[in-house]
C-alpha positions as CSV (number, residue, x, y, z in Angstrom):
1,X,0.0,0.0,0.0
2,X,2.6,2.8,0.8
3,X,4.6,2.0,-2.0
4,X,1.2,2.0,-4.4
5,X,1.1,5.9,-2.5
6,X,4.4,6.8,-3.4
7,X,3.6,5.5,-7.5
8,X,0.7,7.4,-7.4
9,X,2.7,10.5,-6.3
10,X,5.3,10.3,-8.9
11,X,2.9,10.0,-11.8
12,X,0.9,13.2,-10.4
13,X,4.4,15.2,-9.8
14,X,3.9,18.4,-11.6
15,X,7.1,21.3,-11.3
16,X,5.1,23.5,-9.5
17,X,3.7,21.4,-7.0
18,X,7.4,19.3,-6.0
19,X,7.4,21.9,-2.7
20,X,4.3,20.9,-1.6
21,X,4.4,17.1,-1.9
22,X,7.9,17.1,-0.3
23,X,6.6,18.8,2.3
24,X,3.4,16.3,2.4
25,X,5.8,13.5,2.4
26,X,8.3,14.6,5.4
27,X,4.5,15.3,7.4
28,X,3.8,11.8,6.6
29,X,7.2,9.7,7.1
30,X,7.4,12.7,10.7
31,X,3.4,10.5,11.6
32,X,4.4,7.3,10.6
33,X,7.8,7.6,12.5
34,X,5.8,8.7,15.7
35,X,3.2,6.0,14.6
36,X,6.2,3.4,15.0
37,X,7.5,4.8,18.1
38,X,4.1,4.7,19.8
């Protein structure tokens, strides 16, 4: 499942929009990390 996420993200990647999905993607690896440490 999270690598079906992150092959979904790649095909959507548009130039303008790398900022905000790398800053979606460190929010999401920052949860799961807590997630994991819970």
């Amino acid at each position: 499942m999270f690598f079906g996420f992150i092959t979904g993200l790649s095909i959507n990647i548009e130039p303008t929009s790398l900022l905000k999905i790398k800053s979606f993607l460190i929010d999401k690896i920052k949860f799961l990390f807590a997630e994991i440490k819970d």
